[in-house]
C-alpha positions in Angstrom: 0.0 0.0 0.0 1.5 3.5 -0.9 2.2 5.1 2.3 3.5 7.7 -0.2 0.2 9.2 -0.5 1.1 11.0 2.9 4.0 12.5 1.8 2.8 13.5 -1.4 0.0 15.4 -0.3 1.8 17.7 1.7 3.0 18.6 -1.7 -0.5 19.5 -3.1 -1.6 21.0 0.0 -1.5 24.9 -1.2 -4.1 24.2 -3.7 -6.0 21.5 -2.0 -6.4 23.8 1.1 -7.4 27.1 -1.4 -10.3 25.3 -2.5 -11.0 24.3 0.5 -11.0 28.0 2.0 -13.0 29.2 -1.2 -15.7 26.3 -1.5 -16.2 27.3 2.5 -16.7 31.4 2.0 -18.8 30.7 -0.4 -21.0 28.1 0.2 -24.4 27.1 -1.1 -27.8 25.4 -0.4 -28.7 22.0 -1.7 -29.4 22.1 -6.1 -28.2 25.8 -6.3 -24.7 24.8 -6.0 -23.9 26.8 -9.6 -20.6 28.2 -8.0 -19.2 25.2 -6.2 -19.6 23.1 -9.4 -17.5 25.1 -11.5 -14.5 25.8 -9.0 -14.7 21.6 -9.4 -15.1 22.0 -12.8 -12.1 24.2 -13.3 -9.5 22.3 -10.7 -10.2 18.9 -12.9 -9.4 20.6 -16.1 -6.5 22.1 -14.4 -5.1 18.5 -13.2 -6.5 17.1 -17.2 -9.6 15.0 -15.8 -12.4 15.4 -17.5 -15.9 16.0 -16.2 -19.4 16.7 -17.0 -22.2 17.8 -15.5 -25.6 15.6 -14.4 -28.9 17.3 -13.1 -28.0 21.0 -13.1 -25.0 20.9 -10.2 -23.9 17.6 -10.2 -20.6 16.9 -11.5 -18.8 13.7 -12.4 -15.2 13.1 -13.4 -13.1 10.1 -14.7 -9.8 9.8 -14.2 -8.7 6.8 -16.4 -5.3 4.9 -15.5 -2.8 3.2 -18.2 -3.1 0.4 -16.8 -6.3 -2.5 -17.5 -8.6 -2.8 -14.5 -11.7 -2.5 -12.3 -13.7 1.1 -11.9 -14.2 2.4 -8.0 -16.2 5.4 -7.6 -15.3 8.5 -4.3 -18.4 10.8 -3.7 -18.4 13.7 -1.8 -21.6 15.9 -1.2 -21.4 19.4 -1.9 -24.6 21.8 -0.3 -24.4 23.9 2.6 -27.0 24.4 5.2 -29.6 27.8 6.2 -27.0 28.6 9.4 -25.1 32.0 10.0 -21.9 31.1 10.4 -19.8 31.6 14.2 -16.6 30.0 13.8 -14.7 33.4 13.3 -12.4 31.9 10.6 -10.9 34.2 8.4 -12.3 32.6 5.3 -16.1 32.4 7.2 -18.8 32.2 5.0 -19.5 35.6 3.1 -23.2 34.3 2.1 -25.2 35.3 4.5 -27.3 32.7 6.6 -25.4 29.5 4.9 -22.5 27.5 6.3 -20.6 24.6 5.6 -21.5 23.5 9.1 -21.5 19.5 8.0 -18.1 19.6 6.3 -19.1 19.5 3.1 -16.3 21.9 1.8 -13.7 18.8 3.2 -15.2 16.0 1.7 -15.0 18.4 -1.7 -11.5 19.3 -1.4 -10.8 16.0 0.1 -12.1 14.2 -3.0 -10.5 16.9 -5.2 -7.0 16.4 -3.5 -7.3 12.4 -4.0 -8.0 13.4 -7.7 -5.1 15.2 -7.3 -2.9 12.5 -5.9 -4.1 9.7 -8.6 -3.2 11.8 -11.7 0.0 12.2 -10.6 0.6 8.3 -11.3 -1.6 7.7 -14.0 0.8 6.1 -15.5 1.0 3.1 -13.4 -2.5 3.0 -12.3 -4.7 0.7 -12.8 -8.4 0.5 -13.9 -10.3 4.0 -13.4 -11.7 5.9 -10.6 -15.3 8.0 -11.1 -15.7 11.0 -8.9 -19.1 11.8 -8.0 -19.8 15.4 -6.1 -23.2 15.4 -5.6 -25.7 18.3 -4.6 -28.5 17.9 -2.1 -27.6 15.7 0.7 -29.1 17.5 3.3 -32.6 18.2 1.5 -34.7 15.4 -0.7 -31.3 14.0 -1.5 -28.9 13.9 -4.3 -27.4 10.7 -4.9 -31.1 9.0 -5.7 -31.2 11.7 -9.0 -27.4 10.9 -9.8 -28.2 7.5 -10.1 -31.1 7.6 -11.8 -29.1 10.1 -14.4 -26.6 7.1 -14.9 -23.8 8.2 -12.4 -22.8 4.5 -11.4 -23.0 3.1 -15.0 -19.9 0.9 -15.3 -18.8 1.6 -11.4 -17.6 -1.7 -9.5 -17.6 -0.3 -6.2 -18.1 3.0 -4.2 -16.6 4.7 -1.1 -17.2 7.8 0.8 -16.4 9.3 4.2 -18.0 12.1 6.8 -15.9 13.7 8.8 -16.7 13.4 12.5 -16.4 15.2 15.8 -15.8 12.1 17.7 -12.4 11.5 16.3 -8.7 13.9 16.5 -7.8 14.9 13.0 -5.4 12.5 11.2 -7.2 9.8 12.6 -10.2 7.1 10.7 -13.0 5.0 11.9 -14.6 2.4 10.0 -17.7 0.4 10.8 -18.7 -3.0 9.1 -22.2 -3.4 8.2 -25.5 -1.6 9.2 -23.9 2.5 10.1 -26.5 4.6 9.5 -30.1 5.1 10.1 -33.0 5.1 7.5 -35.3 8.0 8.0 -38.9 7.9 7.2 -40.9 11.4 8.2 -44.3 11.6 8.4 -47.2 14.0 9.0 -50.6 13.2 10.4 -53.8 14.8 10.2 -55.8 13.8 13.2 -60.1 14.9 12.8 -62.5 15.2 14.9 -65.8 17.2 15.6 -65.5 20.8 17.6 -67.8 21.7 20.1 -68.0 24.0 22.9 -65.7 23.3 25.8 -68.6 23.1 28.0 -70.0 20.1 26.4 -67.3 18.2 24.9 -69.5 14.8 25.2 -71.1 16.7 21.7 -67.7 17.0 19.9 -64.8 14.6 19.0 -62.0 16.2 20.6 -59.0 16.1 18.0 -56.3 17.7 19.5 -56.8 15.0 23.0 -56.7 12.3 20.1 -53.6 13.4 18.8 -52.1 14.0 22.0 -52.6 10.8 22.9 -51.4 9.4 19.5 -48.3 11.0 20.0 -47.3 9.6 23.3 -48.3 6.2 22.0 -46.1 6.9 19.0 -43.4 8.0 20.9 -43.2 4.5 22.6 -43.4 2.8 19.9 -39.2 2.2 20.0 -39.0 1.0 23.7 -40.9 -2.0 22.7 -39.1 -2.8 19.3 -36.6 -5.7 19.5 -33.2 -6.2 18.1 -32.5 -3.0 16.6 -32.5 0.3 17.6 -35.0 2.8 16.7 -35.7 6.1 17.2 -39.5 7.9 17.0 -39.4 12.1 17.4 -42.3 14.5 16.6 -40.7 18.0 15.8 -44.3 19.9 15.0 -47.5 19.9 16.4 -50.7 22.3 15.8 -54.5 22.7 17.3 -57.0 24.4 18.4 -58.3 28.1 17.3 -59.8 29.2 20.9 -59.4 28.0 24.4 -63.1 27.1 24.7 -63.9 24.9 21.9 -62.8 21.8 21.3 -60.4 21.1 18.2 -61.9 19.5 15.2 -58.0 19.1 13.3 -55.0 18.7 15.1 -51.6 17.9 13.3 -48.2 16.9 13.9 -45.2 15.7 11.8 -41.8 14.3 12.8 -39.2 11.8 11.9 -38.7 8.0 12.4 -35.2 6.8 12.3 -34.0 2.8 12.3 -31.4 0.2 11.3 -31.9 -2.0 8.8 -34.9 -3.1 6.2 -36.5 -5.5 9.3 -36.9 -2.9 11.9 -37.6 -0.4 9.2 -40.9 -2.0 8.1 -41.6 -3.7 11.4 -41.7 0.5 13.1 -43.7 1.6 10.0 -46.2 -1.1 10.8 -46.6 -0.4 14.2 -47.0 3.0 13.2 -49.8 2.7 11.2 -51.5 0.0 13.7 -51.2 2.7 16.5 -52.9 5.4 14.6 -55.8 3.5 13.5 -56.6 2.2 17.3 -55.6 5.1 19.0 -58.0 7.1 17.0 -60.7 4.3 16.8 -60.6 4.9 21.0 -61.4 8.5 20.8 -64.4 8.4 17.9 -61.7 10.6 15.3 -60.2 9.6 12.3 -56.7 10.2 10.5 -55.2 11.2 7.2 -52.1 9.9 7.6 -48.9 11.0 5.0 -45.7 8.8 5.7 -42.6 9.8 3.3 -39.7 6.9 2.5 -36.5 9.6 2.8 -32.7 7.9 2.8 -32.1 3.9 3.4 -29.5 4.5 5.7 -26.0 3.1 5.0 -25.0 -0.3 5.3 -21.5 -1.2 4.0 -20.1 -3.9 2.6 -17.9 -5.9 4.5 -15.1 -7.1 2.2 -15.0 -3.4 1.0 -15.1 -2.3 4.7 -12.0 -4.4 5.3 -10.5 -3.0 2.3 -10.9 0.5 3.4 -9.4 -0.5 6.9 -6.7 -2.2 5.7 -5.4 0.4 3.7 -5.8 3.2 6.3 -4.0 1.2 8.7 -1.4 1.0 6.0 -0.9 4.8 5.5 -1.9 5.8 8.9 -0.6 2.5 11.1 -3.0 1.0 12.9 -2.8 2.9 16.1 -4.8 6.0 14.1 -7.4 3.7 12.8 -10.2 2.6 15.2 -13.2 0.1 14.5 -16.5 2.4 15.5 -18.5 0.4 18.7 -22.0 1.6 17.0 -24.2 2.3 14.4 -25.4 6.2 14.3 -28.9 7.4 14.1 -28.4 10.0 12.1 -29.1 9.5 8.2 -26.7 9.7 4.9 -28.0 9.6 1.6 -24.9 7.6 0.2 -26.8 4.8 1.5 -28.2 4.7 -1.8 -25.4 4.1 -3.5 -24.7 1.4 -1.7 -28.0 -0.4 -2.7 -26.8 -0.3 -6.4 -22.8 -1.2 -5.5 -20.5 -2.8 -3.3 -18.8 -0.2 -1.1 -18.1 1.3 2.3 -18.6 4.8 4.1 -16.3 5.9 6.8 -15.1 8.7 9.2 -12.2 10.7 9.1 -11.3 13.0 12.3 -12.4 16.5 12.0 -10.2 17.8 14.6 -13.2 19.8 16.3 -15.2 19.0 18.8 -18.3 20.7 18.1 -21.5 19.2 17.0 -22.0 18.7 13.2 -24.9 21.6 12.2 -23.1 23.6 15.2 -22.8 27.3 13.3 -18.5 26.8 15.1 -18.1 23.7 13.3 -14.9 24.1 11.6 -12.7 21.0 10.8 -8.5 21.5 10.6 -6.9 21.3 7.7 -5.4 18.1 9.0 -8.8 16.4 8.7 -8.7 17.8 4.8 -5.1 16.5 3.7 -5.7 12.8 5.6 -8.9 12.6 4.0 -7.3 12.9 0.7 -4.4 10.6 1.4 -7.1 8.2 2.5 -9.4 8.3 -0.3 -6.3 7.9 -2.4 -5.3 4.7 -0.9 -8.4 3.2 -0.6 -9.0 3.8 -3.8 -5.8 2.4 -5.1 -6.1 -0.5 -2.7 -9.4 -1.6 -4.8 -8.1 -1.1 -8.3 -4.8 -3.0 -7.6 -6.7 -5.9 -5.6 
């Protein structure tokens, strides 16, 4: 395994680090990523890998070795989110009310700077390597539309990472198997019949109805086996006067679990809860529940292949093997429905939160990423 990669990117780091700093200042929100995609654009051409666009801000490159061989893919998601930025950097965000809070502009320069690394040895690589820099991962999602639009055709295999708060820059953790949640949000329309408070035996009181649906609902995981799963309303709205009973309440949230099984088995439960809690109070229910991102379950021979050449570059001391899956959700989990593949972490080298308006990642966390990618990458063509 090239432990070269480390070295080497040192070299590249001016550059890599610039577009780091400039995809940061200016960052944008999920399909109007117009800027972002031609800064990528332009440091391909730069580097001689060509690239075209998919959707309207998508953008997907081929570098092609010398050399006969497979085709592994590296994403890296490229929107911003609706935060003012706080980190006090001198290359904060100059748009106002959107950050790069997630990381996004590392996994971007990240991906760029392993782009970076490959062409350099064209020559004696083997097979090709697809990068995919994909808008939208933190609204409807991105990576369903670039695979739709043909962005896997011919791929063998994908790999991606997150950088995480939980780790010290220069440092990686993998996870084999199920690592992210699937998210499924709903909304439900709970009716009954108003009356006046004073005589509520004439009315079907929807707002006591859905409050009582929503602590049911919000029980729901406790009694789930196996897996876990997680069950949160965010919204909830009733009532026009204090003296008449409610004839529509609503309330929406999120349901969050690991794995097809415990997926379906929730959603059941779901639906069986609505329809008897509401039978008990006389109401009934409209009742709108949205399929959003499978959650991320990696392969694990690609898994192992990621690790093993981490611990190659890094040594094994700066690779760890993560304890759990998360329950937050990635939409690269639908990549990994198509392809083999694996998703892991590299240290961001800040503590804070992810979608904290501090969160700023070291530059560390950018030039390891890159080496990473690199070698993973390698290590899959040359297997």
């Amino acid at each position: 395994m090239n432990a070269r990669y480390l070295t080497e990117i040192q070299g590249f780091a001016p550059e890599i680090l610039a577009l780091r700093r400039a995809f940061h200042r200016c960052p944008e929100l999920g399909n109007r990523e117009f800027a972002t995609a031609a800064r990528i654009e332009a440091a391909l051409a730069d580097w001689g890998i060509p690239s075209r666009r998919l959707l309207d801000t998508a953008v997907v490159a081929r570098l092609d070795g010398a050399l006969p061989g497979p085709v592994a893919a590296l994403r890296a998601d490229m929107d911003a989110l609706p935060l003012t930025e706080a980190t006090g950097a001198d290359f904060a965000s100059e748009n106002p009310g959107v950050m790069h809070a997630c990381g996004h502009d590392v996994h971007m320069a990240a991906a760029l700077g392993a782009a970076r690394l490959l062409s350099a040895h064209r020559d004696a690589l083997r097979g090709s390597v697809v990068f995919l820099f994909q808008p939208d991962e933190e609204g409807r999602g991105g990576a369903q539309r670039m695979i739709a639009a043909g962005a896997l055709e011919g791929v063998d295999a994908v790999f991606g990472a997150h950088v995480s708060p939980d780790l010290p820059a220069g440092q990686v953790g993998v996870r084999y198997g199920k690592f992210y949640a699937a998210s499924d949000t709903f909304r439900v329309a709970v009716l009954g019949r108003s009356a006046h408070g004073a005589t509520r035996e004439k009315g079907v009181d929807a707002l006591g109805a859905a409050a009582a649906l929503v602590d049911r609902l919000i029980a729901l995981p406790a009694g789930m086996p196996r897996e876990r799963t997680v069950l949160s309303v965010g919204t909830f709205h009733a009532g026009t006067a204090e003296n008449a009973l409610a004839d529509r309440a609503e309330f929406a949230g999120i349901i969050r679990s690991l794995g097809p099984a415990a997926r379906a088995e929730l959603k059941r439960r779901f639906r069986s809860a609505v329809d008897e809690v509401t039978a008990r109070w006389g109401a009934t229910a409209e009742v709108e529940l949205r399929e959003s991102y499978p959650g991320v379950v990696n392969d694990d021979a690609m898994t192992r292949l990621a690790a093993d050449a981490a611990r190659a570059l890094l040594g094994p001391e700066r690779v760890h093997e993560i304890d759990a899956p998360t329950m937050t959700t990635e939409d690269f989990g639908y990549f990994l429905e198509q392809r083999p593949g694996s998703f892991y972490h590299i240290g961001a080298g800040c503590e804070l939160p992810l979608h904290n308006t501090g969160f700023l990642p070291t530059d560390e966390a950018v030039l390891t990423a890159a080496a990473v990618h690199a070698a993973v990458l390698e290590a899959f063509l040359e297997q």
